[in-house]
N, C-alpha and C positions, 0 to 999 in steps of 0.2 A: 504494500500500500504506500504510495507514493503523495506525499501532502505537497502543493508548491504556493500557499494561499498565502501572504504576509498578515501579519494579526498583530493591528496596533495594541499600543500597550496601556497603562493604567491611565494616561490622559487622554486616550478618545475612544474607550470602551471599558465601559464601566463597568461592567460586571464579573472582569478580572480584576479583583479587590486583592490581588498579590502582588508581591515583589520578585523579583529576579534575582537581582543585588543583594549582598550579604557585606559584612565586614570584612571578608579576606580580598573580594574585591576592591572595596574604597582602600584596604590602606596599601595597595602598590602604586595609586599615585599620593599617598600622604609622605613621601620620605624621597629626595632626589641624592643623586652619585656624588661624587666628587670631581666635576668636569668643569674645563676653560681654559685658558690660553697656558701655555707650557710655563711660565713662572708659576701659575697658582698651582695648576698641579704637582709640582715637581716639589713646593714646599708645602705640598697637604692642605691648600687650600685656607691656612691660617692666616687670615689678611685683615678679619674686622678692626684690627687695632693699624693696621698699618698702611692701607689704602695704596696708593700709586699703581696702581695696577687694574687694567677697565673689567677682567671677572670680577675683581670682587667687590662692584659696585652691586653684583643680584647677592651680597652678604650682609651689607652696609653700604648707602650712598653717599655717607660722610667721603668715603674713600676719594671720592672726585674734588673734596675741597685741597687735597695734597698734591694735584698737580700743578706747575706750574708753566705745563706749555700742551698746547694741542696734540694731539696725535690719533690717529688712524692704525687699526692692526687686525690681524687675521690668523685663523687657527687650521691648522689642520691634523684631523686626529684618524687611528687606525685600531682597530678593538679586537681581539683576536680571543673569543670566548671557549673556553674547555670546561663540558661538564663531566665530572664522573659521579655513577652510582654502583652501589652494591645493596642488592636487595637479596637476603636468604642467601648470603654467599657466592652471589653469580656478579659480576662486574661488568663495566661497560662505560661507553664516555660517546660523548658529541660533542662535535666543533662547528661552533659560527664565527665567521670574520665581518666587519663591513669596515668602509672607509667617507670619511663625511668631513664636509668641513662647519666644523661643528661651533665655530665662536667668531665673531665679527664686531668689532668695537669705535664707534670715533669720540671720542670728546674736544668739548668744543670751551677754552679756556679764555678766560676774560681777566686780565691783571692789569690794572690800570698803572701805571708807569708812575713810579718812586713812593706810593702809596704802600705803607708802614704800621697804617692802625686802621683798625676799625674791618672794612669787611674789603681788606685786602684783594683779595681774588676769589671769581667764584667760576665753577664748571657746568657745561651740557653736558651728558651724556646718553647715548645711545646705541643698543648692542643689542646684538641676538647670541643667546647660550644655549647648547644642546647639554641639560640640566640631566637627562637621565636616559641610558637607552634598554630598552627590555632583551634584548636578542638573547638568547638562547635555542640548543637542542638538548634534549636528556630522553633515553631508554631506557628503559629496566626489564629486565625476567626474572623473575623467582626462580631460582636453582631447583626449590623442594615444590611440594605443594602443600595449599595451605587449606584450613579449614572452615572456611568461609567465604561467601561471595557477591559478588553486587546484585543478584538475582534473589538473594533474601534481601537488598534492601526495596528492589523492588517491586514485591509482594508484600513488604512491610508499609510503605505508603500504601495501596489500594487498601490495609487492613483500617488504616486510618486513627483517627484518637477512638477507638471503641466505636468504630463508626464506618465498618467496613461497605465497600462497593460493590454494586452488584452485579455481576457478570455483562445484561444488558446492555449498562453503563460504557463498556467497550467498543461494542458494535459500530461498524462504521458510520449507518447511517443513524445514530442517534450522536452522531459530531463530537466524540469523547475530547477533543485538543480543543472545545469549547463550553466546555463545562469545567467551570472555576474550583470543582471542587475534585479535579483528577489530576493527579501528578505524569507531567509526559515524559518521562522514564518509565512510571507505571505501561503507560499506553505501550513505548515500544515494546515492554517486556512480555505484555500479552498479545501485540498484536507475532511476535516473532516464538511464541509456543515456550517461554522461558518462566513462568508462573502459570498455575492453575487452579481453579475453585476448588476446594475439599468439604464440600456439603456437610461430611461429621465432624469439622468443626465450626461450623456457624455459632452453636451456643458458646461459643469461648472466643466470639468476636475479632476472631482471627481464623478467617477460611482462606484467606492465600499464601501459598506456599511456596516454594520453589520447586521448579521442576526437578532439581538433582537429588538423588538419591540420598535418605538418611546417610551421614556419616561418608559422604562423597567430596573429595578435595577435587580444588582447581585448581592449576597451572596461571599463574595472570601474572601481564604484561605490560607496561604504561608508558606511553610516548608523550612525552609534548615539545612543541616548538611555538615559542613566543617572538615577537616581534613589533617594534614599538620605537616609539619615544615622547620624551617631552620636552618641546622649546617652549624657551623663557626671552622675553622680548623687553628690555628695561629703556625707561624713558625716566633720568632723574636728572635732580641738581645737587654741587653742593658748592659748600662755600668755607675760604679759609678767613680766618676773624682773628687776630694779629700775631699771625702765622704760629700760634699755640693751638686754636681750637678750631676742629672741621667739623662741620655738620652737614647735614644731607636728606634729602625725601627722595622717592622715586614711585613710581608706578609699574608695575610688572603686568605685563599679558601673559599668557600660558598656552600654546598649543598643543594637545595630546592625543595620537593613535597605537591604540593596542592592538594585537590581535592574538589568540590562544587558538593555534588546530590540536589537538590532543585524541589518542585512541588506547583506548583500554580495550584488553580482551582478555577472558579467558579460556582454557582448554579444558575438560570434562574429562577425570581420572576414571569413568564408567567406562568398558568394553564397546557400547555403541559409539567412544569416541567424540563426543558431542561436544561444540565451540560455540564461541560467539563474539564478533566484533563489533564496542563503539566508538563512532568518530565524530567528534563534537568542534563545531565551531563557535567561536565568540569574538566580537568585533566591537573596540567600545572606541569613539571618537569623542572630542567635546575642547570646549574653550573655556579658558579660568581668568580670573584677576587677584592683586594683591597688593598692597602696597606696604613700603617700610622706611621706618626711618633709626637715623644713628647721627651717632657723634664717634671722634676721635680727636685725645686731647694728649698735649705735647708738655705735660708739667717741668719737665728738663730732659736736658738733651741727650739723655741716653736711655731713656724712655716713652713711649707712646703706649696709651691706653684707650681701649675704645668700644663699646658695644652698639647697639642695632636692634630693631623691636620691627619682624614681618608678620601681618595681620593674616587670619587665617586666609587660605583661597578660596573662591566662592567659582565653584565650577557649573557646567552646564554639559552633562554626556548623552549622548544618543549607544543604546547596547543595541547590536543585532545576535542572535545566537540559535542555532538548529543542532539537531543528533537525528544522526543517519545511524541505525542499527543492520549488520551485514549488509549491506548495499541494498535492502532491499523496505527496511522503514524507516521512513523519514518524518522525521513532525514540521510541521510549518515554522517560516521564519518569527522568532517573537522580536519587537522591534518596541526600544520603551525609551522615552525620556527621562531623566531623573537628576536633580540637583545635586552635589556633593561639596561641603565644605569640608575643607583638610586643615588640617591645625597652624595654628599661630605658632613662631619662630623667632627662640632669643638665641643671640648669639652675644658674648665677649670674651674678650681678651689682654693681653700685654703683648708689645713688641720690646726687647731689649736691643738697642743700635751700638754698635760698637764704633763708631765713624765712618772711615772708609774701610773696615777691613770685613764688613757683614753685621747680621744680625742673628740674634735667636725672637720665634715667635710663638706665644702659645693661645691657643683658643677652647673655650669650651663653649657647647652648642646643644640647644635642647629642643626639642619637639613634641607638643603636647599631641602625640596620637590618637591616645585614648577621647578626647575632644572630638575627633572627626566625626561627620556627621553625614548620612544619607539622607535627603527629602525628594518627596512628588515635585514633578517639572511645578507646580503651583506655590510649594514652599511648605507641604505641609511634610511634618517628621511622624504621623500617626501611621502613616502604612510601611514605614520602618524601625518602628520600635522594637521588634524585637534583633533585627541586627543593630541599631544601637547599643541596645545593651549588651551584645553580643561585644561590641565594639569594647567598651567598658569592664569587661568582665575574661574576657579573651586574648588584650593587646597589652602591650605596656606602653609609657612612654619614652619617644629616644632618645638617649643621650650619646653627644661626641664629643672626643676628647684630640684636637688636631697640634700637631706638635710642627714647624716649621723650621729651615734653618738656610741663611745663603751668606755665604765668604769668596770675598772677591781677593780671588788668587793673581790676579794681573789686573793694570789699570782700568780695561777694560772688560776681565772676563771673569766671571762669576760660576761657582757651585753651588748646588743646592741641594738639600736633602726633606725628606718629609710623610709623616707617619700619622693614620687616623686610627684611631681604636670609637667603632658604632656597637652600641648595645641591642642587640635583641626587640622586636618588636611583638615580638609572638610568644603568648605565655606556652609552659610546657604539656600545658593539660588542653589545650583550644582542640576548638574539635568542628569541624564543618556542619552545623546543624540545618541541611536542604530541608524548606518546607514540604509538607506532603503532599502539595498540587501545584508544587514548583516546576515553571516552564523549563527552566535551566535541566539540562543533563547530561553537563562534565560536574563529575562530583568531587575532584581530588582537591587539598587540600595541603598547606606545608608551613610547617613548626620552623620559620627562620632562626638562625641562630646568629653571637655576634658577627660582625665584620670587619675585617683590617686592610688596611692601604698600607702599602709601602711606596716609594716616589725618590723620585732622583733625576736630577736634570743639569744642565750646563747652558749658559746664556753670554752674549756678548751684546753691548750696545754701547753707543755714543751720542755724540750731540742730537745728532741727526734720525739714526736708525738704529734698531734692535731687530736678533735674531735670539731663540731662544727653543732648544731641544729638551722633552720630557721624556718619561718611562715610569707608568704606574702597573703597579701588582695589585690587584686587590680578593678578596678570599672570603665566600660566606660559604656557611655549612648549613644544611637543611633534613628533616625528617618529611619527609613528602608520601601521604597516605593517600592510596586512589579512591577510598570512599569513608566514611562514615560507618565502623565498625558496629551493625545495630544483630550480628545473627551469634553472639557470644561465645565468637569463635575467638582463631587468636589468630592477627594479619600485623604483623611487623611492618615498620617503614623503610619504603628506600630511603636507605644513606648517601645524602648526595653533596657534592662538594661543586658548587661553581667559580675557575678562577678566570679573571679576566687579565690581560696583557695589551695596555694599551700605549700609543706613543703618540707623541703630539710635538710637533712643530709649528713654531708661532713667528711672526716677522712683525715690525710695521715702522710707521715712519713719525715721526715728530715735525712737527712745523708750529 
């Protein structure tokens, strides 16, 4: 049975009183990477105290009141992603590369000639940074088999809250992927023979069952390939006030595409041999805004201190998402609007300046996740309450800790080192709880663990012109579950490690 209907979502058909959206969705875009021109990366990104450098005006827009001459500059970055897992002792890895020119910067300096006090100089700025990019591949097999399967949790929705469905309910022509009250994983599982009514248990309000044999393992398999990004587009000023104190406002735009193709299957440890494959798509696009402001202040000369306060983002996403089951059941496109605010952003720090011979710089940075929030394209947060709280109860909040370093080995040419230690977003117990007439049906789920960067660069500039080469490491660890353990069996997680290797070379000119 083949569906190809599009079925708007909870703002222009109202009798899907559900959500799609869950918490694990909103918080991949509530936390961006460490990305922009090859100085910021190379020193970990720890700039809110020290500015001169146009990324880290999306940190702090004080940072534009510390220049004191125009310039123009351009990035180009190369990403070279490996993932591995080991799930039940079997291993595996996937590699994505791309190549982007990911940071574009001019500021526009205004210093009024022999002017000493008051609001000395002040800056334009305007840039585009590619703030975060999603690419990935990751596989997994299970070595053994295990004792449990997504086809009990299939049959576990149609059972319902004590409020099981009734076979009818299926049937083509009473429109089952329009009835708000049938989960469409359910649907494909009955319409592809993978769940079955058991009449002798009706009175125990549980008559759906899995098709697989009491005490029958599966074999399962989990692919995904992600693909994405989010640019961040800043428009600020700032301004230096007699040449001790910089401050700054800006306004951030945000553009973001994701997409997840992902397939689960398993393989049926019974003699008849029996399989099953899902391939589920999900497409989320949308536009945000933000704005922030900071200071950075210069109390003597071998230090600068500085922080920065960004307002949460106030997003706008469109999801499209379908699950074809063996190529031969498909559910129609669900297509939803939905608002998403992502949390507010402090960041400070200290710069320690040696003169000419370098600096050390340190930043700490925090992220109120648990904050974020899903609402209806309208504004309202009632038809996401319980992924809010899911939010609240699930996530943590993030903290960074970025550590920076550059020493100029010659008149003109510079080293640089730099380290970020990010905490965890994802509590240990969070657990993907799919409604039970939820359209969505990629069910998997993943326990992020912390993150570290490492960085290292070299740069040369003069009056004139600057060229500047990066190298970032960075390394998160993940337990990644394909569903929602509901049949009390026991399903281990892939072990999964994603490191990225990125390099970036930056150029630009001064006028």
């Amino acid at each position: 049975m083949k569906k190809t209907a599009i079925i708007l979502g909870i703002s222009a058909l109202s009798c899907f009183a559900l959500s799609a959206q869950d918490a694990f969705d909103a918080v991949k875009m509530s936390n961006y990477d460490i990305k922009g021109s090859a100085r910021y990366i190379s020193m970990g990104g720890a700039f809110v105290s020290l500015g001169g450098d146009a990324t880290a005006i999306q940190d702090n827009p004080a940072a534009l009141g510390v220049f004191r001459s125009s310039e123009i500059a351009l990035s180009l970055n190369y990403d070279y992603t490996r993932s591995n897992s080991q799930w039940n002792g079997n291993g595996s890895f996937g590699i994505l590369d791309n190549f982007t020119a990911n940071q574009t910067n001019i500021v526009l300096n205004i210093s009024p000639y022999g002017k000493t006090k008051g609001l000395v100089s002040h800056s334009f700025g305007f840039g585009y940074n590619r703030v975060k990019n999603f690419n990935r591949i990751l596989s997994a097999e299970s070595k053994t088999g295990v004792n449990t399967s997504l086809t009990d949790n299939m049959s576990a929705y149609a059972n319902g809250n004590n409020n099981p469905l009734i076979p009818e309910a299926f049937l083509e022509g009473n429109e089952p992927y329009n009835n708000e009250e049938i989960g469409w994983l359910s649907i494909l599982g009955y319409d592809a023979g993978l769940m079955h009514y058991d009449t002798t248990r009706v009175s125990s309000n549980n008559p759906w069952v899995s098709t697989l044999s009491p005490g029958e393992t599966v074999q399962p398999y989990q692919k995904l390939l992600e693909r994405g990004y989010i640019d961040q587009y800043n428009f600020a000023w700032g301004g230096n006030i007699d040449n001790r104190y910089y401050i700054g406002i800006g306004l951030n735009l945000l553009d973001a595409e994701y997409s997840l193709s992902s397939v689960y299957s398993e393989t049926f440890s019974d003699t008849r041999g029996g399989k099953f494959s899902l391939d589920n798509y999900l497409r989320t696009s949308g536009l945000g805004f933000n704005a922030n402001f900071g200071f950075i202040a210069n109390p003597v000369n071998f230090l600068r201190i500085g922080a920065s306060f960004q307002t949460p983002t106030v997003w706008n996403f469109t999801d499209l998402s379908n699950g074809n089951l063996n190529n031969r059941h498909q559910t129609p496109d669900w297509v939803q609007d939905y608002r998403l605010h992502t949390p507010l952003k402090v960041n400070a720090g200290a710069s320690f300046l040696f003169g000419k011979l370098g600096l050390i710089s340190l930043e700490y940075e925090y992220n109120n996740i648990r904050g974020t929030q899903l609402l209806s394209n309208i504004g309202d947060s009632q038809s996401y309450s319980l992924a809010n709280q899911d939010m609240k109860d699930m996530f943590n909040d993030m903290h960074r800790i970025k550590v920076g370093a550059e020493f100029w080995v010659m008149k003109n040419l510079a080293l640089r080192a730099g380290y970020v230690y990010q905490t965890s977003t994802t509590k240990d117990d969070a657990r993907r709880y799919m409604l039970i007439n939820s359209t969505r049906t990629d069910t998997y789920y993943s326990i992020v663990g912390d993150a570290h960067y490492a960085s290292a660069g070299i740069g040369y500039r003069n009056g004139f012109f600057f060229a500047d080469l990066a190298y970032q490491y960075r390394v998160i660890d993940e337990q990644i579950y394909p569903y929602e353990n509901l049949s009390g069996g026991t399903l281990n997680p892939i072990l999964a490690q994603t490191e990225r290797h990125s390099a970036v070379f930056s150029f630009g000119f001064k006028f």
